[in-house]
N, C-alpha and C positions, 0 to 999 in steps of 0.2 A: 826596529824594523817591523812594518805592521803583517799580516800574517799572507797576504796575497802578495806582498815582495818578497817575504823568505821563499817564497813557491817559486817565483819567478825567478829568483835567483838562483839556487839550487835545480832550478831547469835548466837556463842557458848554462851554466857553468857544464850540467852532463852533455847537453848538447853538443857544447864544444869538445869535451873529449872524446866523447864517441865518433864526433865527424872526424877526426885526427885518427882515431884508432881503424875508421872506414876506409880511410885513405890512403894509410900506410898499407893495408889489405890489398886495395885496389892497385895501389903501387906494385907491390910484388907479383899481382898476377896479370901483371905486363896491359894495362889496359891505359888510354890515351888520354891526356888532360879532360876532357870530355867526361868520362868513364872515371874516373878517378874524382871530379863535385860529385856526378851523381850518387857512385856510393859512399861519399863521405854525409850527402843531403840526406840515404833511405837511412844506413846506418844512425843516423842521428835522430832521426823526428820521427819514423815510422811506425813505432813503438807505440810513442807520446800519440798519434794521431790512432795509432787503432785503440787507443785506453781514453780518446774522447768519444769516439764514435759509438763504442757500446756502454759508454756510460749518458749517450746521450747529449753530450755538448757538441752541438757542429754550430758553426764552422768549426774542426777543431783550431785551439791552442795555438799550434806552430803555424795556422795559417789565417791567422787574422790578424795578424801583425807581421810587417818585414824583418822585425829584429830576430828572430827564433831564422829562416832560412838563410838571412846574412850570416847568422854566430854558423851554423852549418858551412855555409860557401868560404868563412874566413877559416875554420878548422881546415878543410880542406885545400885550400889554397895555400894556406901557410905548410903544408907539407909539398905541394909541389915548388913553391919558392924554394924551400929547404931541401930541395930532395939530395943532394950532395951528400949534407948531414944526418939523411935519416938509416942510411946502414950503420953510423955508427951510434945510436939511439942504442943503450942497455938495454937487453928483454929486460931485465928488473923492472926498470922506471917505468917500460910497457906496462907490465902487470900490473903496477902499483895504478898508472890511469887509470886504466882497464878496471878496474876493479873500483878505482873512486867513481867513475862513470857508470859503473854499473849500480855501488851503493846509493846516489845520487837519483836516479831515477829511480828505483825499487822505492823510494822513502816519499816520494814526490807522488808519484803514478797510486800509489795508496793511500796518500792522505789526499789527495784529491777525491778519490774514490769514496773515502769515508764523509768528505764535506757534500757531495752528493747523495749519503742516505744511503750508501748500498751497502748490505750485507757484512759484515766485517770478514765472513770466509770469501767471498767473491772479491771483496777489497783487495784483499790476499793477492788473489789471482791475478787482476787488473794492477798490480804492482810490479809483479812479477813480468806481465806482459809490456808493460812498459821499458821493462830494462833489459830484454832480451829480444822482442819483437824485429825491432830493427836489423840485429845481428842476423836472427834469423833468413829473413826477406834478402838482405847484403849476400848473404851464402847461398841461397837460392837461386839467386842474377849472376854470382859467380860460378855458378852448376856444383857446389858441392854438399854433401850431407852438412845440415846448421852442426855449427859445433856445440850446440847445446844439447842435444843427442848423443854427442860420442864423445865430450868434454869432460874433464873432471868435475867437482863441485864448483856448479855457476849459477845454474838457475836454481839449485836449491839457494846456494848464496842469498840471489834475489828474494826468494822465498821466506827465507829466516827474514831476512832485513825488513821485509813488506810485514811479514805478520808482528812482527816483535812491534810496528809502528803502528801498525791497528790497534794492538792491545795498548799500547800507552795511550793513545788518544781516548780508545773506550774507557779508559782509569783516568781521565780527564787529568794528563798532564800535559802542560803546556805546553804547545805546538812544535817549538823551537828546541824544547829535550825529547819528544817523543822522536822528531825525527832525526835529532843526534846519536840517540839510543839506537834508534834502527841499522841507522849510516854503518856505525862502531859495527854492529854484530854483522851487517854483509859485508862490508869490507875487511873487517878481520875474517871472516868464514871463510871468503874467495882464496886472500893471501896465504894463512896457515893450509891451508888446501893445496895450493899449487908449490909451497916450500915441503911441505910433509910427504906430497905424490898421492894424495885422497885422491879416490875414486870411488863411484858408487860402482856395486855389485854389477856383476855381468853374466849371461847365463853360457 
């Protein structure tokens, strides 16, 4: 797989999770078919679209092609087809998307960052913003504090996974372990996180 399809792939794949993770959100807070694409649409690509914008690629990413809003509209639809099935959906199995959706952009959203010449510590960031952004924006439209503010280990998650993928690409390893590397450390960060009850400090 050449190295702008592993990208591509490992996008729509978060994509879809996150719209699914958007929706089942939207689900619960009682809002109407309508309301339930939309935020399974910001939840998903809002991220990826403010991590082109200040790195400078517009159009971004998810809007220069229809397949990025489809992979959104189908996560999301496939939850209101399903909706019957979605109270009895395990929180585990949540978590465990959650958290591959979240590893999945953090590793994307930074190795993009880094093929565009930026900074490996902004890299970082721009990783980070990619895999939380969305969520954020989603809690915002739903009127409540993003829960990356009052959540246990998340966006540091993101943050391990983003930097750990910098550093292996600046050690020029190959594309497809640097960003396996990253995946492994945010995905495991998030889950041992919310299996242990990790929190960061509060004052």
């Amino acid at each position: 797989m050449t190295a702008g399809r592993l990208l591509t792939a490992a996008d729509l794949a978060a994509t879809c999770l996150f719209a699914i993770e958007g929706a089942i959100v939207a689900r619960y807070a009682d809002l109407d078919v309508f309301g339930i694409l939309v935020i399974g649409f910001v939840s998903a690509l809002v991220g990826g679209i403010i991590r082109d914008v200040l790195i400078g690629y517009t159009p971004p990413a998810s809007l220069r092609s229809a397949i990025y809003p489809l992979t959104a509209f189908v996560g999301a639809g496939a939850v209101i087809a399903l909706d019957q099935f979605v109270e009895r959906v395990p929180v585990a199995l949540l978590q465990f998307t959650d958290a591959a959706g979240l590893a999945l952009f953090a590793v994307v959203g930074a190795t993009k960052a880094v093929d565009f010449k930026i900074n490996g510590f902004v890299a970082t960031l721009l990783g980070a913003v990619s895999a939380v952004g969305g969520g954020v924006v989603r809690d915002l439209l739903l009127n409540v504090v993003p829960g990356i503010l009052r959540q246990d280990i998340y966006a540091v998650a993101a943050l391990a996974g983003a930097a750990v993928t910098v550093l292996a690409l600046r050690w020029r390893m190959p594309r497809a372990a640097a960003m396996s590397i990253g995946l492994a450390v945010c995905f495991l960060l998030r889950i041992v996180s919310v299996w242990q009850g990790w929190h960061l400090p509060r004052l």
